[in-house]
Steps between C-alpha positions, in 0.01 A plus 500: 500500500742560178398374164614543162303586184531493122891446562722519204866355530792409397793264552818586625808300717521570850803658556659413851315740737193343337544166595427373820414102608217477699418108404193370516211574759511217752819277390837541685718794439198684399504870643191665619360689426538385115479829380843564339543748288162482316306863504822711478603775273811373270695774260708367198905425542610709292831273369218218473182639332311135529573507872322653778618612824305646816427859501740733730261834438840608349451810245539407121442143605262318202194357660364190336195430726417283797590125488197259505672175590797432758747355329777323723781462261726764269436501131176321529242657411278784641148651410470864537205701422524817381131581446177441716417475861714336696635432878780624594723487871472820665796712621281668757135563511332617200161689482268459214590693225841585587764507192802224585833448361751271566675467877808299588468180438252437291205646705289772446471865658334823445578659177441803330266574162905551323644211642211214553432154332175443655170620703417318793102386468539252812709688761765308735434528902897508525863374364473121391138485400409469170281813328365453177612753220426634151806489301528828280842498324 
């Protein structure tokens, strides 16, 4: 099961790839799951610097961290750690110990030592299920 640890964050707006309304659990027009867009990786906009968009595993792309709440409208705001343990959605399945970077859409995939953001310390049976990660920026 993922879990996060001696997280440290900070605040950014969700840009519009970020958001995504999801309601809440149980009340009409409530999606579930309720996951959102919690647990992904976001990189800065780069015409914005207070915003955050999702990841795209693009090169030169500025990582900011993984987003730690789901927020469901733009320019509110977003919490995304950059430091600690943390789940994150995989892109595919991730073995313990395995370096990941960013993947399209916010998810994360196999890396390399050059490119990575994290090590995986909770590996991910497949795409969609959450592995828990140490950030190393």
């Amino acid at each position: 099961m993922a879990y996060s640890e001696q997280l440290e964050r900070k605040s950014y707006l969700a840009g519009s790839t970020v958001v995504k309304f999801v309601g809440t659990p149980g009340f009409p027009g409530s999606i579930e799951p309720n996951v959102g867009h919690q647990y992904k990786i976001v990189k800065i906009d780069t015409a914005k610097k207070d915003v955050v968009e999702l990841a795209t595993g693009t090169a030169g792309e500025i990582v900011a961290g993984v987003t730690t709440t789901k927020p469901q409208y733009a320019n509110t705001v977003v919490a995304v750690a950059h430091r600690g343990r943390v789940p994150v959605q995989a892109g595919a399945a991730l073995t313990y110990g395995a370096y990941v970077k960013a993947g399209a859409l916010g998810v994360a995939v196999v890396g390399t030592l050059a490119d990575h953001i994290g090590v995986v310390v909770e590996p991910a049976s497949a795409a969609g299920v959450l592995a828990t990660i140490d950030l190393e920026f």
